[in-house]
N, C-alpha and C positions, 0 to 999 in steps of 0.2 A: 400462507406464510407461517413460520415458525410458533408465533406468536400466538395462532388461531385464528387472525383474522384474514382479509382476505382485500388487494390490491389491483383495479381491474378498471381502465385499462392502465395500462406503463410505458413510459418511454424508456427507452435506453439509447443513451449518445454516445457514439463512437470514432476511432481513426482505423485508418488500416494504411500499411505501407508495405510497399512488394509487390507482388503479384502471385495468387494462387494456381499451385501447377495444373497441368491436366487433369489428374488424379486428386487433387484435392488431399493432398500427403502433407504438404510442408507449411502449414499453417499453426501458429504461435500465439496464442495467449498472453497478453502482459496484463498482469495487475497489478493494480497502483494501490499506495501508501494509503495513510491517513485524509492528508491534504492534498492527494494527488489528482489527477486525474484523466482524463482520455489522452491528455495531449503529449505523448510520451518523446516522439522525437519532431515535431514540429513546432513553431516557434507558439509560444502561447497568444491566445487573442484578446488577454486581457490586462497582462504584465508585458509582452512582447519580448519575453525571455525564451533563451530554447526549452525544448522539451526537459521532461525531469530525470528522461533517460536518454538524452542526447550520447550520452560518451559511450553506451553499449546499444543503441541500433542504429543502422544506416549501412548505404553499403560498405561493405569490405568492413565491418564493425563485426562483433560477437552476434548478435543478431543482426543479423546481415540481410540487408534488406531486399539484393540481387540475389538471396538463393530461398529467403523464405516470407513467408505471406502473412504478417506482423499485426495483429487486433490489438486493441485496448479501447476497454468502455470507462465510462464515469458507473463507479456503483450506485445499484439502487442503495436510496436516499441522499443522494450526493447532492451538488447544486452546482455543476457543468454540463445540463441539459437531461441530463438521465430523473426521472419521476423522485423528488425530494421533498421536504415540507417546505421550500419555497414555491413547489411546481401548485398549478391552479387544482381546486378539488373540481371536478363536473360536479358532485351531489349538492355543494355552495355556491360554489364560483365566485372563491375566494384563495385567498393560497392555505396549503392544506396547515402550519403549521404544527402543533401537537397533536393533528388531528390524524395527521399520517400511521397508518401502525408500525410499531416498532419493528426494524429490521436488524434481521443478524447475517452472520456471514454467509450461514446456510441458503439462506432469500435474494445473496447477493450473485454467490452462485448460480442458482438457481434461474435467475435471472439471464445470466452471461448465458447458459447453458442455450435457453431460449434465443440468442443473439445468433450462437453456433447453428441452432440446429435453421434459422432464419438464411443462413449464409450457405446451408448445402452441406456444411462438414463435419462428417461423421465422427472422426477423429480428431485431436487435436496431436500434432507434432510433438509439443511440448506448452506446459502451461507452468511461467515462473514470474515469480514476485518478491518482493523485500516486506519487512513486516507486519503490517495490515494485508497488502498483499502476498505476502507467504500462508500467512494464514488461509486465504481464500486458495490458495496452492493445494496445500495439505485437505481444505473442504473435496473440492476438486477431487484429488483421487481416491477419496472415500468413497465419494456421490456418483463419480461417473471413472472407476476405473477400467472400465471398456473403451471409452474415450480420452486416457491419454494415454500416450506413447512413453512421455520420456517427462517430469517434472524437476523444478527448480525452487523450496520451498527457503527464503533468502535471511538472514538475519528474524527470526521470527521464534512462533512456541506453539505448539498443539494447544493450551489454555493460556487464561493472561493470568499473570500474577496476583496477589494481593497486594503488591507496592503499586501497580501497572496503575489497578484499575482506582486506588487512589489517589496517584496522580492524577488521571481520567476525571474524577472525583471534585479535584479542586477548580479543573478549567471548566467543568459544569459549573459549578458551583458561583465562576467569578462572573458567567453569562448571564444565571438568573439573577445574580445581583444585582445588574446592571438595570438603572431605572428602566431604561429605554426597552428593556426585553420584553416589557409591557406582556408576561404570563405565553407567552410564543407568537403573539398578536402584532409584534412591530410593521410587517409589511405594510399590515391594514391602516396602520395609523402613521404611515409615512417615517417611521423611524429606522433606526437601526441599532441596537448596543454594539456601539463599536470601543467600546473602553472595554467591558467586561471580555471581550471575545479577545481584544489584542491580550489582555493578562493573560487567559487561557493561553495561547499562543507563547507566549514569552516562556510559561511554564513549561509547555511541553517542549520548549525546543531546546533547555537544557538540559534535558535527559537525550537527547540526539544526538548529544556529543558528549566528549569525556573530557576528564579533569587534566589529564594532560593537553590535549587541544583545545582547551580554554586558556590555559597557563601558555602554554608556546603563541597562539594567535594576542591573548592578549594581557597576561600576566596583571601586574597591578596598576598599567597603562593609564594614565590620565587621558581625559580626550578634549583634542583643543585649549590646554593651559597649564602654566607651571605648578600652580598651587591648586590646591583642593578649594573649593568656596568657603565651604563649612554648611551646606545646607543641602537639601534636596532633589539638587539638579543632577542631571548624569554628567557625574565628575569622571566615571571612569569610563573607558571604553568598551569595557563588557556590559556595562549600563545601556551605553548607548546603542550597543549594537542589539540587544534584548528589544528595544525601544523600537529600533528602524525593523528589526521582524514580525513584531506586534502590528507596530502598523500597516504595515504592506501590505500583512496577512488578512487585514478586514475589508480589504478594495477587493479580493480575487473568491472570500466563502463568505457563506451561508452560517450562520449563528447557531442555529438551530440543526444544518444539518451537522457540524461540528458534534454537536449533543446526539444525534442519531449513530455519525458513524464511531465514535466513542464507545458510547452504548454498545454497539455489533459487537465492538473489540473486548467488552469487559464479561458479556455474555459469554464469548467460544469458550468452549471445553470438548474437543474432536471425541476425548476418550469419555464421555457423560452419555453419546448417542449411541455406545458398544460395551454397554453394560461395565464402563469405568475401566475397560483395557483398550488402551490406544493401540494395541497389537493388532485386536480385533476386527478395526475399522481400517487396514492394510494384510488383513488376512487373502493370501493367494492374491495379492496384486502384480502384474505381471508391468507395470509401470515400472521408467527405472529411473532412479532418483538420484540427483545431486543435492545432500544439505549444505549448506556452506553460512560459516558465523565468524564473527570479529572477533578477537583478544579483547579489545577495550569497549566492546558493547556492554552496556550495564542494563540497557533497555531489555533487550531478548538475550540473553547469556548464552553461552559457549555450553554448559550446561543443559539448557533448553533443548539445541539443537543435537545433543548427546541424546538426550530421552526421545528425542524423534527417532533418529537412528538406529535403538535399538529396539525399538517399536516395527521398525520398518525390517530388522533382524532377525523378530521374533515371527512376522508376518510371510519370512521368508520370498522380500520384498527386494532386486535388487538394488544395492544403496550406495554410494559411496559419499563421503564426507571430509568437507577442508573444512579448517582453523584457521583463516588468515591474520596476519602478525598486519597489527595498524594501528595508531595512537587517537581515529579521528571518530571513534565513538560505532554509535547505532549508522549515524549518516552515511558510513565508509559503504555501502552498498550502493549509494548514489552518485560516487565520486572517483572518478578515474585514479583507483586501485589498480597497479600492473598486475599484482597475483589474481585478484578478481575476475579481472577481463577475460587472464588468459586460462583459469578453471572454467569459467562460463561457454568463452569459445572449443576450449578441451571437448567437453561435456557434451558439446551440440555437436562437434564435428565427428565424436564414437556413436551418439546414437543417431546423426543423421546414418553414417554407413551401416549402423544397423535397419535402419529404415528402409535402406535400398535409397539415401537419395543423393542427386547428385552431388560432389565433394565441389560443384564450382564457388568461387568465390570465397570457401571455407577458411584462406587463411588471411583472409584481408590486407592482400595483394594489389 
């Protein structure tokens, strides 16, 4: 592992939807967000909500699930079955919490790569994600650009910021607050911080959205009553809706692994491992690349996804790049955007026929 230490054995939990061709040609990578996880277009097993990428795969969808052969794992240190500090240590036989070594994106990859090479497939089609997942995109074609064909690096940044990894920062910070976090020990002692972890949660999810799609959803809205109280309750409805994502968010993760896959995210810097030129680490990649970024992202900017670009430019990488025009923040990656869809499906239907593979099903007919 990155880190120096060393994680042995590992689960990794996964879906797959499609069917892989003869050739083992049309197989697709999805990596997931922050709080994401394997369950990308099936319903989840623990919210019984759909998948988190419901609206781009399935068939006759942008990833189309009648013409390609669709993975998605929980990353390592996650806590939807894949090896996390919830998962048991054998060396204890106890759950690992802090005890886990710290993972980064490199590890996470690293990992998937292992899942690939478990499954037979040399290549992969195409391997695309949105912003923890983009990141692992961009790992991806550095680590293994013999093994992919075609990538989708989504709303995301080759490094995380210095605002990023502060916000990062605070929702660490409101978990170990939490009595209950009992120093990463809760499992053992039947607890859970579920106060500090919903704060985390609250925090991050208003940088996933932007000022104008707060103001339009819910402006200076009371929630449920005429008058304001005067005191501390969620009088408004941005209040409230902070509230019901805090909470929901502590019945489906892991506290801890929240604090791992954070960490991964505030680690990466693509261009630190190629001697501080991101050009370097896409030098002579024959992968070809769609970036694609929000207007109203504040989380991963428009900017961001420019310095990949010409990284990938300079690398003499084929690239092309959209700007989609969208008021609804960082999230607009996970939400049925018409311009999105139809770059995404654009994107797979030029390099599936560069691939040599079939055009069936490509226009989600």
């Amino acid at each position: 592992m990155s880190a120096g230490a060393s994680l042995s054995p590992f689960t990794i939990a996964y879906q797959t939807y499609g069917e892989l061709n003869a050739d083992k040609s049309n197989a697709i990578l999805l990596c997931h967000a922050l709080t994401g996880d394997q369950h990308v277009a099936n319903h989840h097993p623990l919210t019984g909500k759909p998948g988190w990428w419901s609206a781009l795969v399935g068939p006759g969808k942008p990833f189309d699930t009648d013409k390609y052969f669709v993975i998605c794992s929980n990353v390592l240190g996650g806590c939807m079955g894949t090896t996390g500090p919830a998962s048991l240590n054998p060396a204890t036989g106890r759950a690992y919490g802090l005890d886990l070594p710290m993972v980064t994106i490199a590890d996470m990859v690293r990992a998937q790569a292992m899942l690939i090479d478990r499954l037979g497939i040399d290549t992969l089609f195409c391997v695309a994600g949105g912003s923890m997942g983009g990141m692992q995109v961009l790992q991806w074609a550095a680590l293994y650009p013999e093994r992919v064909f075609s990538a989708m690096p989504i709303a995301t940044a080759a490094k995380h910021s210095s605002q990023n990894i502060a916000f990062h920062e605070v929702g660490r910070q409101a978990i170990m607050a939490d009595p209950d976090w009992r120093g990463g020990r809760y499992i053992d002692q039947g607890v859970r911080p579920v106060k500090g972890l919903g704060v985390a949660r609250m925090a991050a999810h208003i940088t996933y959205l932007s000022d104008e799609a707060l103001q339009r959803k819910f402006g200076r809205n009371l929630q449920d009553r005429a008058e304001p109280t005067f005191s501390f309750d969620a009088d408004f409805q941005v209040e409230n809706y902070l509230r019901h994502q805090g909470s929901t968010f502590v019945d489906r993760f892991d506290a801890n692994s929240y604090l791992y896959v954070t960490r991964a995210c505030d680690y990466f810097d693509l261009a630190q491992d190629y001697g501080g030129s991101l050009a370097r680490a896409f030098a002579g990649a024959k992968t070809r690349f769609c970036v694609v970024s929000f207007t109203s992202d504040w989380l991963y900017t428009t900017a961001e996804s420019r310095a990949i670009v010409h990284a990938l430019n300079a690398g003499a990488a084929p690239v092309s790049f959209v700007e989609i025009e969208t008021d609804k923040g960082h999230d607009a990656f996970l939400l049925e955007e018409p311009d999105f869809l139809a770059t995404t499906r654009g994107f797979l239907r030029g390099a599936a026929k560069a691939r040599g593979l079939s055009d069936k099903g490509s226009d989600g007919a």
